[in-house]
C-alpha positions in Angstrom: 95.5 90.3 87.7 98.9 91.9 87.7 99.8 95.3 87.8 98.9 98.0 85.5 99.3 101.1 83.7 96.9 103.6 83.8 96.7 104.2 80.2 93.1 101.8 79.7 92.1 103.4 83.3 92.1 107.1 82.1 91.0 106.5 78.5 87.7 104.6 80.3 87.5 107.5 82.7 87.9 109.9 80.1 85.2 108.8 78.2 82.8 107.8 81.1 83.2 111.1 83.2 84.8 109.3 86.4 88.4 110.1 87.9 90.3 106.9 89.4 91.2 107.4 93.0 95.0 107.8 93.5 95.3 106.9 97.4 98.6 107.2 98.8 100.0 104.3 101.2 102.5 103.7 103.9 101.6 100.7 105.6 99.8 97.6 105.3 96.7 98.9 107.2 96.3 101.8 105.0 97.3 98.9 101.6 94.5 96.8 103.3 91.7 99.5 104.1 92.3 100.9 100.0 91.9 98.0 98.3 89.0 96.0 100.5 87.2 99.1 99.4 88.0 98.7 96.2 87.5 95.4 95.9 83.7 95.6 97.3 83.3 98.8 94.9 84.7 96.8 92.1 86.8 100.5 91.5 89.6 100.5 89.4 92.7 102.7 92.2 95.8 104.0 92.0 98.5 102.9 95.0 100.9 105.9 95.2 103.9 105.9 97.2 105.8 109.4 97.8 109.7 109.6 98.4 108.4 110.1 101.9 106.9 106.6 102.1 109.6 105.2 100.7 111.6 106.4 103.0 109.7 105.1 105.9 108.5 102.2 104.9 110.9 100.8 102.6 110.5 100.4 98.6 110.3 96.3 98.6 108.0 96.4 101.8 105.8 98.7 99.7 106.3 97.0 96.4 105.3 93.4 98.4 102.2 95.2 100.2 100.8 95.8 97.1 101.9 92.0 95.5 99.5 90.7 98.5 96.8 93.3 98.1 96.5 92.5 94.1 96.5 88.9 95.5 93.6 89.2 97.6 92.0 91.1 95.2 92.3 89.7 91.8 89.1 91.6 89.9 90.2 94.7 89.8 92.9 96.7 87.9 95.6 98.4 90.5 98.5 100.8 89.2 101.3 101.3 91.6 102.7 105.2 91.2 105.6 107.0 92.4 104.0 110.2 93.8 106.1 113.4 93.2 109.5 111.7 92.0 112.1 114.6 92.5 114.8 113.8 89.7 115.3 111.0 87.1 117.4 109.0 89.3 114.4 108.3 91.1 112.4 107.6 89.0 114.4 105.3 87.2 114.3 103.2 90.6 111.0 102.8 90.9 110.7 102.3 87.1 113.7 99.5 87.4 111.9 98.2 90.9 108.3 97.3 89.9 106.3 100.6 89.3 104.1 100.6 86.4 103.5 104.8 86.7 105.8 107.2 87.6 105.6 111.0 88.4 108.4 113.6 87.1 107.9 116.7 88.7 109.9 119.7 87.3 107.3 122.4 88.1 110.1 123.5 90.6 112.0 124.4 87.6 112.0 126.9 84.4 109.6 125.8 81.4 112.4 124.4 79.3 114.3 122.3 81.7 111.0 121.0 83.4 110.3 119.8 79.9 114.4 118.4 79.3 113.9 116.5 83.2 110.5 115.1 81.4 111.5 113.8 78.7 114.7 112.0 80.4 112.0 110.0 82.2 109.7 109.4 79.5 112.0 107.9 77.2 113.6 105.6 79.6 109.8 104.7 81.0 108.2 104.0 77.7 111.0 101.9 76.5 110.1 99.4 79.9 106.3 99.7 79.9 105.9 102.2 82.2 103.7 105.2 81.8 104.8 109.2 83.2 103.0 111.8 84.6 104.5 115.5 84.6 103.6 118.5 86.5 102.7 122.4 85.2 102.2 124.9 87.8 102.9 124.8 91.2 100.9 123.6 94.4 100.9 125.7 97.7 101.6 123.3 100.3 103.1 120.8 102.1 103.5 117.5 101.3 106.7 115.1 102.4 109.7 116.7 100.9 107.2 118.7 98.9 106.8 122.1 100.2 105.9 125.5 98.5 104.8 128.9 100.1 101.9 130.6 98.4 103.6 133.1 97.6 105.8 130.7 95.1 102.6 129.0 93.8 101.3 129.2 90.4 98.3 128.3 88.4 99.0 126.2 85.8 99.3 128.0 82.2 97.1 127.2 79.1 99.2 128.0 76.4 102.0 126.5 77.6 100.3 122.7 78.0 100.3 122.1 74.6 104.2 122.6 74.1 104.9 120.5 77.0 102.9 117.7 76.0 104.0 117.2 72.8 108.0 117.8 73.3 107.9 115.5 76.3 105.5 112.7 75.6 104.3 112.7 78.7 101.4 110.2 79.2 99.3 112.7 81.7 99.8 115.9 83.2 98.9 117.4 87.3 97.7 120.7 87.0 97.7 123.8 89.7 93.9 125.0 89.5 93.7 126.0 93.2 93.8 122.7 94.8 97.0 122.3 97.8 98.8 119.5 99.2 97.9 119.4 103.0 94.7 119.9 105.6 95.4 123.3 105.8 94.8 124.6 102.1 92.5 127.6 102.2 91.6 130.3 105.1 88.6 130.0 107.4 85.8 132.3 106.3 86.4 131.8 102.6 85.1 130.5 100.0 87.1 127.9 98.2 86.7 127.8 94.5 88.7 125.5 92.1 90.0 128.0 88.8 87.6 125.4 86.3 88.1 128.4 83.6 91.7 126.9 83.3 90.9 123.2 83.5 88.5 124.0 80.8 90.8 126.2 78.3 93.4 123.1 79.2 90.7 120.6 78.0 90.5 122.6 74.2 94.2 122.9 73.8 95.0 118.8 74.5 91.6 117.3 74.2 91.2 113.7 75.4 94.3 114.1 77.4 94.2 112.9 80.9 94.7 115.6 83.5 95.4 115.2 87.0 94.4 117.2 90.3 97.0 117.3 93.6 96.1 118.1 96.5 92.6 117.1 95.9 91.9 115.9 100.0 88.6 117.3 101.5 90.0 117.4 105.2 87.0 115.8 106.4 85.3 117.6 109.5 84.1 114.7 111.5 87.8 113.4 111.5 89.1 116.5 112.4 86.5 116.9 115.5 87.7 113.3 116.3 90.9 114.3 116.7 90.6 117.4 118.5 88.3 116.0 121.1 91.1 113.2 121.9 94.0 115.4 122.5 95.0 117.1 119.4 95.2 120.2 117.6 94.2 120.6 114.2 92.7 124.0 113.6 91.5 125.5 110.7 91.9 122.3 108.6 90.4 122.9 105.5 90.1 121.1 102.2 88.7 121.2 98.8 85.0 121.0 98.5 84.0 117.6 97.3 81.1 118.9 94.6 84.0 120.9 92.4 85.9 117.1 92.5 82.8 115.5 91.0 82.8 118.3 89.0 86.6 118.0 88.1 86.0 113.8 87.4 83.5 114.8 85.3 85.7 116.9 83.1 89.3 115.6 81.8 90.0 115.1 84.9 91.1 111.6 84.7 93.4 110.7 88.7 92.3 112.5 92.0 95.1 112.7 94.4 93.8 111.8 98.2 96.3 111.7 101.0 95.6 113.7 103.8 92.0 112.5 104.3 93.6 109.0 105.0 96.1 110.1 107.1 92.7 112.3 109.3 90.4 108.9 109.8 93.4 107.0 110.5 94.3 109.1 113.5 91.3 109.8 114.3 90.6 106.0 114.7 94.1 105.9 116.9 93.8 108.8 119.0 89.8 107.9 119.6 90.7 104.1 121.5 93.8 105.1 123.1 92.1 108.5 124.7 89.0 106.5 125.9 91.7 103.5 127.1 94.9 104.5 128.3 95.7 100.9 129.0 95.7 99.4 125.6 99.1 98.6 124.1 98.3 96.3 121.4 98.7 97.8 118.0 95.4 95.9 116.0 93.5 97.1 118.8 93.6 101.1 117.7 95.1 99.7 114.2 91.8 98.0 113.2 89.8 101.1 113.9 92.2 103.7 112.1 92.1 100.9 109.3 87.9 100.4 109.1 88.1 104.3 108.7 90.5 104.6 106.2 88.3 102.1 104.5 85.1 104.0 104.6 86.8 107.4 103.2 88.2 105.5 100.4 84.8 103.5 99.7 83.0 107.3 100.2 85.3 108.5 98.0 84.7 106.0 95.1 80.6 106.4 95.2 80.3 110.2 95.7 83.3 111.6 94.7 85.2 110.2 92.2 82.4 107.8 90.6 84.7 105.3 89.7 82.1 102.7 91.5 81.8 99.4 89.2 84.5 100.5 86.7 86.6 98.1 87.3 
């Protein structure tokens, strides 16, 4: 199977009241651990690569990762995604270089020009195949060359969603409904609740319209123990309680965005063999175990979470 757009992924999701998991990857453990879960799930995914990634890893690398992973695992449907492309110029690479999904976002701009930058991109997708997500509202957070205070954050507004859809043609649209990019998203002692009134008033203004949730990772605790007991310092790493996700895939919520919980069980995995052996220096020793637990988060993620388990 070759690569594709999500367009038959969300329209099934939509309908059967899953979310496909968009995992983001920068190496070939973490392109590995994604898609052997996948694969044993038989889960339609999402491979999402950030300017950040690209950076680091290299666009061909990434692009040939995820050639081999479709390789080894033939059965089911994988879209590769630019994650938060910055400008058109961007996305026009990754459009021109393989990618069969591409995010705009223009949230950091007013109304009208976000929906100008949009547009740009969706015309010049569509007319090579390639499908365009857009962004209303803005995420608190940190994430790559994505950062915004909470102070400049924003919930996403319902009477505007309509308007932007239809001027822009945008194929689906990320929402700000209290999720955050990063481990650190709320405050210790509260009570984190995702603004479903808004995802719900968005649902009657576009229905059957896939939406799409950032900064959707749960910050598991078991990671983040692992971590601290083997030298580091994550404190007060918080993330997004996983019943309001089911809840959210349940909804219109078509693509859940997952990055940070990757980026816990791999270094947990790392920090876990090299604190209990100071003497190993071979990569696929601590590799392999960050992998196998990048693996089960994703195969967790597909079962409980996201209940896109024998979709594909």
């Amino acid at each position: 199977m070759a690569l594709v757009t999500t367009t038959e992924m969300f329209k099934k999701a939509y309908e059967g009241g899953y979310a496909i998991g968009a995992f983001n990857v920068n190496n070939m453990e973490i392109v590995q651990a994604i898609t052997e879960a996948a694969g044993e799930l038989n889960s339609p995914i999402i491979l999402q690569v950030s300017a950040g990634a690209r950076k680091y890893a290299n666009h061909t690398y990434l692009v040939k990762l995820v050639e081999a992973a479709i390789q080894e695992n033939p059965n089911i449907p994988i879209a590769l995604h630019l994650d938060h492309g910055a400008d058109f110029e961007i996305c026009k690479s990754c459009i021109d270089g393989g990618f069969t999904s591409v995010m705009i976002d223009g949230s950091r701009f007013p109304f009208n020009e976000n929906i100008e930058v949009t547009k740009k991109v969706v015309e010049y997708a569509h007319a090579h195949g390639v499908v365009v997500e857009a962004e209303l509202g803005k995420l608190a957070g940190i994430e790559d060359d994505v950062k915004v205070s909470a102070e400049d954050s924003s919930y996403t507004q319902p009477d505007e969603v309509e308007e932007f859809v239809s001027k822009t043609g945008v194929d689906s649209l990320a929402i700000a409904i209290g999720t955050s990019h990063g481990a650190y998203k709320f405050k210790p002692g509260t009570n984190p609740q995702l603004r479903f009134d808004i995802l719900h008033e968005i649902e009657k203004r576009i229905p059957n319209f896939p939406i799409v949730l950032h900064g959707a990772s749960s910050v598991p605790q078991e990671y983040v123990k692992i971590i601290n007991e083997n030298g580091g310092k994550l404190k007060d790493a918080i993330g997004v309680p996983e019943d309001q996700l089911r809840e959210a895939a349940r909804s219109a919520v078509c693509k859940i965005n997952i990055d940070s919980d990757l980026r816990l069980g791999l270094t947990a995995g790392v920090r876990q063999v090299l604190f209990a052996d100071p003497s190993i220096f071979d990569p696929r020793d601590y590799l392999k175990v960050g992998r196998a637990n990048v693996k089960a988060v994703v195969a967790h993620k597909i079962k409980d979470v996201l209940g896109s388990e024998g979709k594909a």
